[in-house]
C-alpha positions as CSV (number, residue, x, y, z in Angstrom):
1,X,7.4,-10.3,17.4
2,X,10.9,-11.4,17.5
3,X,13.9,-10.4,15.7
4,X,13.9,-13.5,13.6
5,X,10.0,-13.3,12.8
6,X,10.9,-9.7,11.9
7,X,13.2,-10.8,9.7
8,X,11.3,-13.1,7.7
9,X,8.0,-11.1,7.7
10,X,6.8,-8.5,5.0
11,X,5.3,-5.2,6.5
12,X,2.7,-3.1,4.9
13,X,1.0,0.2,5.7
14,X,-2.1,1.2,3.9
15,X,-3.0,5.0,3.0
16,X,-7.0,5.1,2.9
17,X,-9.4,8.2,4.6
18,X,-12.1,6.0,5.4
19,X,-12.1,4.4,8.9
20,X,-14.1,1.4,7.6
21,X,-11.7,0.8,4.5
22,X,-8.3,0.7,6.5
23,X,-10.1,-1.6,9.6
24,X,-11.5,-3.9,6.7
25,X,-7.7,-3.9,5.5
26,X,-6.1,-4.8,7.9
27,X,-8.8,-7.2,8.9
28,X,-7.2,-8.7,6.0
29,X,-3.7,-8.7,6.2
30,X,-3.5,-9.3,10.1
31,X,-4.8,-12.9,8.4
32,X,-2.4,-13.8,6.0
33,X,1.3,-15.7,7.5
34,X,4.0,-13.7,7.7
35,X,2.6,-10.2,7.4
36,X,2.8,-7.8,9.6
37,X,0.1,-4.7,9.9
38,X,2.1,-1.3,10.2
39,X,-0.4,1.3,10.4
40,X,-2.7,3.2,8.1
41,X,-2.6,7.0,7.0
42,X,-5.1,9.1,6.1
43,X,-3.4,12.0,4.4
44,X,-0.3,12.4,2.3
45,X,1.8,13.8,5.4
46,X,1.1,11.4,7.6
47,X,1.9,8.9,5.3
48,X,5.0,10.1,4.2
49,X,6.2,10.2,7.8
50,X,5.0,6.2,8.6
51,X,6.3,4.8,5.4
52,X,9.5,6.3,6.4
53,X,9.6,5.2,10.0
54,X,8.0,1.9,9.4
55,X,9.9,0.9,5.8
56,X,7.3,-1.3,4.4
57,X,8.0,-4.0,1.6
58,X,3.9,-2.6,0.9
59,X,1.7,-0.4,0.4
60,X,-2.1,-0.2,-0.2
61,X,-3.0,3.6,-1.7
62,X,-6.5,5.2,-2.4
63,X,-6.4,8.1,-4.4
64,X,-9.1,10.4,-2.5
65,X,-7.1,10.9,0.7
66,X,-7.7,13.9,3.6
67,X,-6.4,17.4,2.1
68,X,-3.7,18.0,3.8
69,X,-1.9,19.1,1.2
70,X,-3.5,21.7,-1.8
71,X,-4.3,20.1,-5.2
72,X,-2.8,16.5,-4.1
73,X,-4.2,13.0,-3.9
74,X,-2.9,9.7,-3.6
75,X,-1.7,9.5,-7.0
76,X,0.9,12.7,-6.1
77,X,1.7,10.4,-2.9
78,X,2.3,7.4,-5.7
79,X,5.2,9.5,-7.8
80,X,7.1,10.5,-4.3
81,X,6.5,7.0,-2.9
82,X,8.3,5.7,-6.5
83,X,10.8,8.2,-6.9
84,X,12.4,7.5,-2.9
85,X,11.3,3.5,-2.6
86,X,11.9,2.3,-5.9
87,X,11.4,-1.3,-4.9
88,X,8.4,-0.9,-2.5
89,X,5.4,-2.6,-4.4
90,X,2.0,-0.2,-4.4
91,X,-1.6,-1.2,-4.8
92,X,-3.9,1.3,-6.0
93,X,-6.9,0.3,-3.7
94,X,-9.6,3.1,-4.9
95,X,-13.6,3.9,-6.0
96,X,-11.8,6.2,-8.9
97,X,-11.6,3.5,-11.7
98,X,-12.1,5.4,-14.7
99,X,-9.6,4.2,-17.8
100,X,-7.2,7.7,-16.9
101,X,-6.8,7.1,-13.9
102,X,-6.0,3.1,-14.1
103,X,-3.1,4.2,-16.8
104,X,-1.9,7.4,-15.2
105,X,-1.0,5.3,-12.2
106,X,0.6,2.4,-14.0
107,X,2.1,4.8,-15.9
108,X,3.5,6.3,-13.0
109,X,4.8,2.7,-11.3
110,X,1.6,1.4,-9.5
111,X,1.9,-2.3,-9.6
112,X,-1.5,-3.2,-9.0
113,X,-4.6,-1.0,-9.5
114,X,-8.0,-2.4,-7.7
115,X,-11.5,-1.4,-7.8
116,X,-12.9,-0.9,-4.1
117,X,-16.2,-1.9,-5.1
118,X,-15.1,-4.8,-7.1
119,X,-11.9,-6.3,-6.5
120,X,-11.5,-5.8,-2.8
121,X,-10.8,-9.8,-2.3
122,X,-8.0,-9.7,-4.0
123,X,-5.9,-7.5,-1.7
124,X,-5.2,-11.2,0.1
125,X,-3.9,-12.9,-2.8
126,X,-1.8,-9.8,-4.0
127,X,-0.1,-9.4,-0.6
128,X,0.1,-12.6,0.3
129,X,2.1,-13.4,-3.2
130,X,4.8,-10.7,-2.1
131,X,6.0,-12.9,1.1
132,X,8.8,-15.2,1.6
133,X,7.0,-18.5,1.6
134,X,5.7,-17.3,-1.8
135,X,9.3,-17.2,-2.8
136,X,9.5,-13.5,-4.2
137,X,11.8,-11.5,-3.8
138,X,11.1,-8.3,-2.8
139,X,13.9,-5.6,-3.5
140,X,15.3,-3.3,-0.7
141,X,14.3,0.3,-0.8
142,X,16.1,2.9,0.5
């Protein structure tokens, strides 16, 4: 990729535990123009360390992820993600689609929450709406 297709591109990193789930993902977004595939992570840790290398404008998030951490799950991952990349946009990609778990992580700045089972076609659209030939802006993080 050059510099200029860098530029011009939106990169997004996906969080999900299951092998199948993050090749099926980015089955998907190595499809759509101008979006750029930066890896998946499969545990809180690991994630924290790619999002901060790679800076995606994007990120998918499950909420059962790999223990690597006691008592968290991608929803603790959601709050940290929010709190240091206020304008990164996060979709809640996840099996766990009960009514408190939908609200606690709009509540807490998701801006998309899917159902694995159900709305997994949609990841396209959603991403695919965030990049410069859809003419959104996305806001720097940092």
């Amino acid at each position: 990729m050059t510099k200029q297709q860098a530029q011009f591109s939106l990169k997004v990193v996906t969080v999900d535990d299951s092998p199948i789930i993050a090749e099926r993902l980015q089955t998907i977004l190595d499809q759509i123009e101008q979006v750029v595939f930066a890896g998946n992570a499969t545990n809180i840790a690991t994630a924290l360390a790619l999002i901060e290398r790679e800076q995606p404008q994007v990120v998918v998030l499950d909420i059962n992820l790999r223990a690597d951490l006691p008592m968290l799950n991608g929803i603790n991952l959601l709050i940290m993600l929010r709190k240091k990349y206020i304008g990164i946009k996060i979709i809640m990609l996840t099996n766990l689609t009960h009514e408190q778990y939908r609200n606690t992580c709009l509540v807490h700045g998701a801006d998309y929450f899917l159902d694995k089972s159900n709305e997994f076609d949609k990841i396209a659209e959603i991403v695919g709406g965030f990049t410069p030939l859809a003419g959104l802006n996305i806001l720097s993080h940092g």
